[in-house]
C-alpha positions as CSV (number, residue, x, y, z in Angstrom):
1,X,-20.5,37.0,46.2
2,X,-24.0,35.5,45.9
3,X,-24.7,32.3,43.2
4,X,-26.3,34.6,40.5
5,X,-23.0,36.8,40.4
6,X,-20.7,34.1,40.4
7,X,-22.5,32.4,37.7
8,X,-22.5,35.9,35.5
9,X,-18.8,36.4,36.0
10,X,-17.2,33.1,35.8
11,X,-19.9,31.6,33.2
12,X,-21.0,28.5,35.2
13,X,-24.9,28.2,35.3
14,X,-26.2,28.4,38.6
15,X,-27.4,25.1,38.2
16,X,-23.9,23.8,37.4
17,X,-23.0,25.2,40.8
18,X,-25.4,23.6,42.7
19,X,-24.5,20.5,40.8
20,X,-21.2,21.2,42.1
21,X,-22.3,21.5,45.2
22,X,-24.2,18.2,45.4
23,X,-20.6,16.6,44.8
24,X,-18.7,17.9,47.0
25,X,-16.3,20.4,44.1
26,X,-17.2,23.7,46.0
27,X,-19.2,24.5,49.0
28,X,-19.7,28.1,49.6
29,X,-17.7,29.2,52.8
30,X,-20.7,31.7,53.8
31,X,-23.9,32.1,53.9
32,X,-25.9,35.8,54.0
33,X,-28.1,37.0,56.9
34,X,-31.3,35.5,54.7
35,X,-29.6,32.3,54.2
36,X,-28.0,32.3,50.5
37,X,-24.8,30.9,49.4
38,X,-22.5,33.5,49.4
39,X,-18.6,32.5,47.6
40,X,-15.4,33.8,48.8
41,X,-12.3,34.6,46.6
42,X,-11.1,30.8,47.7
43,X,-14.2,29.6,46.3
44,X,-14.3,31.3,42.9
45,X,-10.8,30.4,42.1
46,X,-11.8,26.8,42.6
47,X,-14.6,27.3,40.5
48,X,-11.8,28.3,37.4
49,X,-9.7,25.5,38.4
50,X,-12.8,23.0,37.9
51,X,-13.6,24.5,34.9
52,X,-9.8,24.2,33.5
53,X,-9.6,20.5,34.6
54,X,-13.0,20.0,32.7
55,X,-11.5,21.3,29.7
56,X,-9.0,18.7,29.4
57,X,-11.3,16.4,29.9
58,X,-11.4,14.9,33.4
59,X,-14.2,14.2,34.9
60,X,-15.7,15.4,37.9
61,X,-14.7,12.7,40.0
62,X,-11.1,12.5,38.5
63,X,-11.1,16.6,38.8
64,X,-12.1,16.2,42.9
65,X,-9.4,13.9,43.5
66,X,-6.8,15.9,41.5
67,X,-8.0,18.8,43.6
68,X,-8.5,16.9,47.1
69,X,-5.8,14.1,47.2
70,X,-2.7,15.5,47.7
71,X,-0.9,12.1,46.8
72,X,-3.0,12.1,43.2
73,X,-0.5,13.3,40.2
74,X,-0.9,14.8,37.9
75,X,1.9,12.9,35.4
76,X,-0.4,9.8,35.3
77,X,-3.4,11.3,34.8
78,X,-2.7,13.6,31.7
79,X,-0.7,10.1,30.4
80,X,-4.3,8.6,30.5
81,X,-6.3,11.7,28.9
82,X,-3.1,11.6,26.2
83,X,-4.4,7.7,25.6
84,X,-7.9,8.4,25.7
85,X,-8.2,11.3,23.3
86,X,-5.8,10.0,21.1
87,X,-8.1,6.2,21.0
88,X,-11.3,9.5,20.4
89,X,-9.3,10.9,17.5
90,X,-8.7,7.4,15.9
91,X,-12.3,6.5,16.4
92,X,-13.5,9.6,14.8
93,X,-10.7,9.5,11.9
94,X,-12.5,6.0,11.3
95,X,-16.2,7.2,11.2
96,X,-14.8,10.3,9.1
97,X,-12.9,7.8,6.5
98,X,-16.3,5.3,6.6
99,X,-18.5,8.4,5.9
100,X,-16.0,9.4,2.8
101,X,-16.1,6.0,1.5
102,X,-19.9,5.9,1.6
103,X,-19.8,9.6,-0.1
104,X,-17.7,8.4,-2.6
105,X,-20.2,5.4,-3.9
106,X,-22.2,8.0,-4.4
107,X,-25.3,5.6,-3.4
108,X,-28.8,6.3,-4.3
109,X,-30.8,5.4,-1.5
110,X,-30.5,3.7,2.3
111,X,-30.6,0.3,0.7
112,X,-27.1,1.1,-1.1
113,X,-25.7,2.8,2.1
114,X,-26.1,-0.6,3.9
115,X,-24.5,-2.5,1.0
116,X,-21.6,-0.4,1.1
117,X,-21.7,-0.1,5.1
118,X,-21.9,-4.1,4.9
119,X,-18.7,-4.2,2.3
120,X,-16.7,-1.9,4.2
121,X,-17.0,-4.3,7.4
122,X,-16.4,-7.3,5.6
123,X,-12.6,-6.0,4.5
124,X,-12.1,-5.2,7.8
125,X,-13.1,-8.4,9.1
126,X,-10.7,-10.7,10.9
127,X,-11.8,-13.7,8.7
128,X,-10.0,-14.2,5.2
129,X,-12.4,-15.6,3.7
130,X,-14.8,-12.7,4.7
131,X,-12.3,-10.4,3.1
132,X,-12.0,-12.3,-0.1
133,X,-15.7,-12.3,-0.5
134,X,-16.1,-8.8,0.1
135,X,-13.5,-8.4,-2.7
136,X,-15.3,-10.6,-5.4
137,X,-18.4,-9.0,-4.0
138,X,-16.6,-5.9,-4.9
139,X,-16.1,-6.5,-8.5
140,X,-19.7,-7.0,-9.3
141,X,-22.6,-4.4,-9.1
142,X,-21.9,-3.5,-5.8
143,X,-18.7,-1.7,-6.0
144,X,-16.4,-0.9,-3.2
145,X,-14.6,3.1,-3.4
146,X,-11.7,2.5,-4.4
147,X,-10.0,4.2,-1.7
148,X,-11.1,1.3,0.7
149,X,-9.7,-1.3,-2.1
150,X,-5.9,0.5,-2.5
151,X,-6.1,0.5,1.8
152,X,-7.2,-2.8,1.8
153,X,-4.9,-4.1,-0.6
154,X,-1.8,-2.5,1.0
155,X,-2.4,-3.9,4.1
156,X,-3.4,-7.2,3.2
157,X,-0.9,-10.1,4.2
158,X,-3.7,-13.2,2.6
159,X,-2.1,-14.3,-0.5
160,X,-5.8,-15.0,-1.7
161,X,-7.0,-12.2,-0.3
162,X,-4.7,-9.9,-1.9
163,X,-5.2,-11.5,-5.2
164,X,-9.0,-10.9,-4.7
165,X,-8.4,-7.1,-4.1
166,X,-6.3,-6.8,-7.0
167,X,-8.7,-8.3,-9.7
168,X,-11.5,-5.7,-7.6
169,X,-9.0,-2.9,-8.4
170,X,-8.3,-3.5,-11.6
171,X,-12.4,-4.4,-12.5
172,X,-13.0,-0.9,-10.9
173,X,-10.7,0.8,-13.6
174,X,-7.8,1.3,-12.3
175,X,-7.4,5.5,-13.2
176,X,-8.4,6.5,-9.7
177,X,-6.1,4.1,-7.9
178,X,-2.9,5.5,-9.3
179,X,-2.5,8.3,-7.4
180,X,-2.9,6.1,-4.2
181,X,-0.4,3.6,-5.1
182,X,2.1,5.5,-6.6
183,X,1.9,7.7,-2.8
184,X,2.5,3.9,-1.3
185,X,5.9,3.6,-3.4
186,X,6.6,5.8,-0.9
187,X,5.7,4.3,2.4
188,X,8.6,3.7,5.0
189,X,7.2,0.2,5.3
190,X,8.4,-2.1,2.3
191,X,5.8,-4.3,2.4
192,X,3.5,-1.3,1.3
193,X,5.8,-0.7,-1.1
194,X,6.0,-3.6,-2.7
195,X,2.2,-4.3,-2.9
196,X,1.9,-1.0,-4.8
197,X,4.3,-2.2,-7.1
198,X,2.3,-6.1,-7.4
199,X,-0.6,-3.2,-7.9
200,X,0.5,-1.6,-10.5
201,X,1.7,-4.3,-12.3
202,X,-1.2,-5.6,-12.9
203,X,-3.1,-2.6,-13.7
204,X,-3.3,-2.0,-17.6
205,X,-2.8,0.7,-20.1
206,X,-0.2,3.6,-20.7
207,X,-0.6,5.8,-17.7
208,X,-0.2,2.0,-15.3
209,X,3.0,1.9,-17.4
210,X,4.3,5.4,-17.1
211,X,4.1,4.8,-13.4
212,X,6.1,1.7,-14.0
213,X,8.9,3.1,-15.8
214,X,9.4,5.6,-12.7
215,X,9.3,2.9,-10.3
216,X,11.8,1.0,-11.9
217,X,14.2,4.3,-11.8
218,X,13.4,3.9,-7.7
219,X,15.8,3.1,-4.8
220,X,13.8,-0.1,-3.6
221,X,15.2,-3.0,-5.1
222,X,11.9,-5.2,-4.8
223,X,9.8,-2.4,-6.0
224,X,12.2,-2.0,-9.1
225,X,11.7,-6.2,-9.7
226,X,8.1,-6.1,-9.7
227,X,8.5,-2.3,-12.4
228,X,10.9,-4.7,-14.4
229,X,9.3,-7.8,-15.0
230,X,5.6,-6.1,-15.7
231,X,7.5,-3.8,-18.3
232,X,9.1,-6.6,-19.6
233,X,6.1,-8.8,-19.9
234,X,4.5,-5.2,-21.7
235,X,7.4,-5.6,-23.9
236,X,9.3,-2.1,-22.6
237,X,13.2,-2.9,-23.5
238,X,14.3,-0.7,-20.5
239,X,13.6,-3.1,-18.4
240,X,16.0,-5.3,-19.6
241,X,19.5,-3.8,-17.4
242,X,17.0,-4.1,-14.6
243,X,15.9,-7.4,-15.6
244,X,19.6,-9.0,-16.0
245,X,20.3,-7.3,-12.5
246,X,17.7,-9.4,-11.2
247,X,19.3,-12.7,-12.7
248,X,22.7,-12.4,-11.2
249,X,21.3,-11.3,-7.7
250,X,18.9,-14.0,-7.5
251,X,16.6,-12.3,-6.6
252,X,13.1,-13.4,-8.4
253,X,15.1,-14.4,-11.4
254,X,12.8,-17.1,-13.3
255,X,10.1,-14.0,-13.4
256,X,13.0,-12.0,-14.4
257,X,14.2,-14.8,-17.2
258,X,10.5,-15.0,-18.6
259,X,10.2,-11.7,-18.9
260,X,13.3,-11.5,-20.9
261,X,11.7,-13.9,-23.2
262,X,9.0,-12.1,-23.7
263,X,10.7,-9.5,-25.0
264,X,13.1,-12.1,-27.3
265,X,9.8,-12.7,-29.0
266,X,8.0,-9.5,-29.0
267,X,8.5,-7.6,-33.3
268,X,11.5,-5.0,-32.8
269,X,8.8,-2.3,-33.1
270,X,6.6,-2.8,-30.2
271,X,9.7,-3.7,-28.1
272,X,10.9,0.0,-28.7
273,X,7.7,1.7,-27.5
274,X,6.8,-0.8,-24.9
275,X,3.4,-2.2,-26.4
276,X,3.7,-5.5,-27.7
277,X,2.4,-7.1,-24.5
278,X,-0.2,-6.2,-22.1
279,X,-3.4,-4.8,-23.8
280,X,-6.7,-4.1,-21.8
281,X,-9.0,-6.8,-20.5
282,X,-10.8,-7.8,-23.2
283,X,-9.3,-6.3,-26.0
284,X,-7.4,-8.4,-28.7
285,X,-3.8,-7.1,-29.4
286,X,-3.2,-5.4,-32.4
287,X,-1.7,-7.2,-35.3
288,X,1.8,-6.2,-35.8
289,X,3.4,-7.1,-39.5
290,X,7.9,-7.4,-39.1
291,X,10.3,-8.6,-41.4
292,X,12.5,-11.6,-40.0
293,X,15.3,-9.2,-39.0
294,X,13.1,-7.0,-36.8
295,X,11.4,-10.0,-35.0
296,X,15.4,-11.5,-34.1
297,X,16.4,-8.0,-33.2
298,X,15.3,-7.9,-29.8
299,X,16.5,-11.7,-29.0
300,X,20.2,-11.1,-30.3
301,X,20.5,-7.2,-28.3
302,X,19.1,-9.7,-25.1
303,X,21.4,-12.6,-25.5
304,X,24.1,-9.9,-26.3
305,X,23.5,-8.3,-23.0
306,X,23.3,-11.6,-21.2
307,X,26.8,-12.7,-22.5
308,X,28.7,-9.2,-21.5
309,X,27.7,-10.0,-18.0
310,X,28.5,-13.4,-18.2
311,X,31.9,-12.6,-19.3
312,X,32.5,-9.6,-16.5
313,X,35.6,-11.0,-14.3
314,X,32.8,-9.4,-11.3
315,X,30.0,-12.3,-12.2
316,X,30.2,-15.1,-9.7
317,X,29.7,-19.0,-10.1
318,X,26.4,-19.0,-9.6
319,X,25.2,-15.6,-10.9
320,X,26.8,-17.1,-14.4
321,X,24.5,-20.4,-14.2
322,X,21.8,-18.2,-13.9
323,X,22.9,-16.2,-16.5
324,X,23.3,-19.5,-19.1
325,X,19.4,-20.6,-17.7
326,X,18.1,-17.6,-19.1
327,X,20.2,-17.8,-22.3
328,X,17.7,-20.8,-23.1
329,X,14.5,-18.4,-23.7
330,X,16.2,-16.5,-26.1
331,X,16.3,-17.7,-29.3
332,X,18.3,-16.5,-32.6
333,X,22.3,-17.1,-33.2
334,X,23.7,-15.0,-30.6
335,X,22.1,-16.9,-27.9
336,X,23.0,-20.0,-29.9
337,X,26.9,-19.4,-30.4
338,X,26.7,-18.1,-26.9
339,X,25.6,-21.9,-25.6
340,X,28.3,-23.6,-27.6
341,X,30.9,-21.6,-25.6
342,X,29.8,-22.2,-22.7
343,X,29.2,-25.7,-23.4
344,X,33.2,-25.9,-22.6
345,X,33.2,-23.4,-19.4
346,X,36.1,-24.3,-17.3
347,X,32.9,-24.0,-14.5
348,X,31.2,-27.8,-14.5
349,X,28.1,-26.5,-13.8
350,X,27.8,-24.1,-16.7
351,X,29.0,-26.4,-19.1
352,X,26.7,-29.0,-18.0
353,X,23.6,-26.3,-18.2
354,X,24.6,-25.1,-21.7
355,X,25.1,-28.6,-22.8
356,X,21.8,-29.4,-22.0
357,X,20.2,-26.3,-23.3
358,X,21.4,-27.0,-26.7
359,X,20.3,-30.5,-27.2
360,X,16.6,-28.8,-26.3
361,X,17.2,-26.4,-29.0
362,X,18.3,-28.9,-31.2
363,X,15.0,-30.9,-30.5
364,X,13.1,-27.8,-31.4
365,X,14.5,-27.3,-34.9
């Protein structure tokens, strides 16, 4: 079969033949009367074994050793195409994600798409203190997506860094990002999760709250601290079981304890709908007019709760001194009573604690 056949039936250019050729892949086994190449059967099916090899992407030299070296395997060689296309995929994933950022900012000329280009290396940068600008930077007029700010945020481990991101997050409104970071209460990495949940806390306004009052209702017990002591400081009295949980595990318990007296604090009627605390940047709080017994209310349902769990058989040693700390951001009789009792706890430590505690108070009056 002469070159112009074989090109026809298998779909190689002649060209690509004689390119083949030149290398060494396929020399035709005859040649015609006149002088042309001429392919046998043994040929041609080398041809469509080139071709396949090509398709997974060898080369032409890695395809003439597969085909040539009897001792070449194949095992080794499709681990390194496995590598190399998936290092491709990643590369392109990344161009595809910069190019969607870039979309996003919706620039208006080349002079934005370089600002943005510029931003988007910056966060990526290995330097912290490249990041952190980038996230000030990011704040300003020249706003980062803020797709690239929730990504960068849940991956940052720079406690400045992170605290940069945030404030960019929350300048950029904060709407947009919810989706994002409520999908990263998700992640099967808790660091993720918890940095969606520092995220959210910080973010203002009802919806940032709604999304807090389902995280606190999650399984992660770090991601249910951070709901707990945003709600409380937002004045949301479910947070409170959460809050007291907190206290006797130790775990971020003086966050947990001011956040309880915020709520001691906050009028009755804010504390019920969650919105004593916590208005947008900016905006003064509105004035909220309470008698005297529906300012105390919250403070004596708090110190209330605090003593059940105090006086649970269950509540350990130092769980309880915990407890009695809190007890001194609460104010109003229960809390009060509750001190002098524990002033004579059989446990030294408490009694020592609640002791002092009162003479405070008594300083205050």
């Amino acid at each position: 079969m002469l070159i112009g056949e074989v090109a026809r039936r298998s779909g190689v250019s002649a060209r690509m033949l004689r390119h083949y050729e030149s290398l060494g892949l396929v020399r035709p086994s005859e040649r015609t009367g006149s002088g042309y190449r001429e392919y046998s059967g043994d040929d041609i099916r080398r041809i469509f074994h080139i071709e396949s090899l090509r398709s997974l992407g060898l080369s032409l030299r890695e395809i003439g050793r597969a085909l040539d070296e009897p001792r070449f395997t194949p095992s080794s060689l499709v681990g390194d195409l496995i590598r190399q296309t998936r290092e491709r995929i990643a590369a392109e994933t990344e161009l595809l994600t910069r190019l969607n950022r870039i979309d996003a900012a919706e620039p208006g000329d080349w002079e934005e798409v370089l600002q943005v280009v510029a931003l988007l290396q910056a966060l990526s940068s290995k330097s912290a203190d490249a990041r952190q600008r980038a996230a000030l930077s990011s704040g300003g007029q020249d706003a980062l997506p803020v797709a690239a700010l929730v990504e960068a945020v849940l991956s940052e481990t720079d406690t400045n860094v992170a605290g940069a991101l945030r404030w960019a997050l929350v300048r950029s409104g904060g709407a947009d990002s919810l989706p994002l970071l409520v999908e990263a209460l998700g992640s099967p990495e808790a660091a993720v999760r918890e940095r969606a949940a520092q995220c959210l806390a910080e973010l203002p306004g009802d919806e940032a709250t709604t999304k807090l009052r389902q995280a606190l209702a999650g399984p992660d017990a770090v991601v249910r601290g951070r709901a707990a002591v945003a709600l409380g400081n937002r004045g949301a009295a479910d947070a409170v079981p959460e809050l007291i949980d907190m206290i006797v595990a130790g775990r971020n318990d003086t966050d947990a304890a001011d956040a309880l007296s915020v709520l001691a604090v906050a009028p009755a009627s804010a504390v019920a709908t969650g919105s004593a605390v916590d208005p947008a940047p900016g905006a003064t709080a509105p004035a909220v007019v309470t008698t005297s017994a529906e300012a105390t209310a919250p403070a004596e349902r708090i110190a209330t709760a605090l003593v059940e769990r105090l006086s649970r058989p269950a509540t350990e040693a130092p769980a309880r001194g915990r407890l009695t700390q809190a007890l001194a951001g609460i104010p109003g009789a229960t809390a009060t009573r509750a001190l002098v009792e524990l002033s004579a706890d059989e446990d030294r430590a408490v009694a020592l604690t609640a002791t002092y505690l009162l003479r405070l108070r008594d300083g205050e009056r």
